[in-house]
N, C-alpha and C positions, 0 to 999 in steps of 0.2 A: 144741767137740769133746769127746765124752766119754775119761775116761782108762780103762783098761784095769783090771781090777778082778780078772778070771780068771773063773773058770765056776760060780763059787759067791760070791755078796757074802754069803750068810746066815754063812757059814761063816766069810769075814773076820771079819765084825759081832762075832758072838760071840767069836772068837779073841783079836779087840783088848779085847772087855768083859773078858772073863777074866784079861791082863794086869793087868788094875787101874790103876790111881793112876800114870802116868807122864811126867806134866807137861804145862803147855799148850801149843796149845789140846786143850780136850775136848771131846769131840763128847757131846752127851744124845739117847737115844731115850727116849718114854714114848707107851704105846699105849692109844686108847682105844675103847670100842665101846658098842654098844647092849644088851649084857649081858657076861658074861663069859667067852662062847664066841669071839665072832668079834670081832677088832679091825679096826673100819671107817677110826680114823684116827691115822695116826703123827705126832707133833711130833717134830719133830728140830734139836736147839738145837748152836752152836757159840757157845763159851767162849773167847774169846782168850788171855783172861790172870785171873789173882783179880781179878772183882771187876768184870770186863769185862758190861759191857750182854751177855746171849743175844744172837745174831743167828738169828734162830727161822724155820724152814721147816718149813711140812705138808704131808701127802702124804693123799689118800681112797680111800675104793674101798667103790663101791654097795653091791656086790654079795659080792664078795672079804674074803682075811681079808690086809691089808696085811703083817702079819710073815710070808706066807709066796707073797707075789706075787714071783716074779723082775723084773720091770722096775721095780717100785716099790723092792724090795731093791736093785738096781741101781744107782738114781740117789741111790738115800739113799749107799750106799758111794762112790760116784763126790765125792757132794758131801762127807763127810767126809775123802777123799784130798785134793781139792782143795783144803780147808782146812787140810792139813798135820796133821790132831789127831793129838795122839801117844797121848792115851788115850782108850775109852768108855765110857761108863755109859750103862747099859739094864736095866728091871725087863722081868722076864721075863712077868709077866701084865699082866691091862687093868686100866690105874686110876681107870676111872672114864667115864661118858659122855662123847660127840666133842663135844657141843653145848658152847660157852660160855657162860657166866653173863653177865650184863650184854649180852651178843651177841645170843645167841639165846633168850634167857629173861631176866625180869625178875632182878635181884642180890636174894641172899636167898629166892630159891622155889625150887621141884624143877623138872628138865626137865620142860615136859611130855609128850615122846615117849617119853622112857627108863625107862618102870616099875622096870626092874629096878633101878637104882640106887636110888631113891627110901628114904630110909631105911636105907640099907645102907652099910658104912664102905668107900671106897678103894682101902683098899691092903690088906684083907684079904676081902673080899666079903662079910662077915659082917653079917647085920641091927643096926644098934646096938640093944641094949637101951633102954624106955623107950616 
C-alpha cells in the first residue's frame, strides 16, 4: 500500500533537500542521463545510520526526464517516507551517464552510447583539459 505523499513529491523532495543535515536515516538522490539535458536514470540510496551499507534503488524512463515524471517522483517519495529518512541529499544536475562501468561497459573505457560524457568531468560538465 502506497503512503500518502500529497500532490506534489517534487516539492517534498526538495523541501526535505533544503533542510540539510538532520540525522539518520538519509535518503540520496543522484541523476543520470545520456547528456546533460534529460535525466534518464535516478539512483536513490538510503543510509541507516554512519557508516551503514546504501540500501540502493533505481528508477528509468526511456523516454522521459525521471526528475520531472510524477509517478516516478511519487514512488521515490513514498519509498523515502517509508524508510523514515529524516534528511536528503540531491544534486540538482546529471552526473554523469545511466550505464555502469564494469555492467554495461568494460572498467576503465568510456560508455560506448554516451558521447556526451566521454572526456568530460561529472559534476561540472566541463570537457577535462588534455
Amino acid at each position: 500500500m502506497a503512503m500518502k505523499i500529497g500532490p506534489q513529491p517534487a516539492k517534498w523532495l526538495h523541501k526535505k533537500a533544503k533542510q540539510g543535515m538532520r540525522g539518520y536515516p538519509v535518503g540520496t538522490l543522484a541523476f543520470y542521463g545520456p547528456d546533460n539535458q534529460r535525466a534518464s536514470k535516478v539512483a536513490v540510496s538510503v543510509i541507516r545510520y554512519e557508516g551503514a551499507e546504501p540500501d540502493l534503488r533505481r528508477w528509468f524512463s526511456e523516454t522521459g526526464d525521471v526528475r520531472t515524471d510524477p509517478i516516478i517522483l511519487s514512488e521515490i517519495a513514498a519509498h523515502l517516507r517509508q524508510s523514515s529518512v529524516h534528511s536528503v541529499a540531491m544534486v540538482d544536475g546529471i552526473i554523469g551517464c545511466p550505464h555502469e562501468e564494469g555492467v554495461d561497459y568494460p572498467m576503465g573505457e568510456p560508455c560506448p552510447r554516451c558521447s556526451f560524457w566521454r572526456g568530460r568531468d561529472r559534476w561540472t560538465g566541463e570537457l577535462d583539459p588534455g
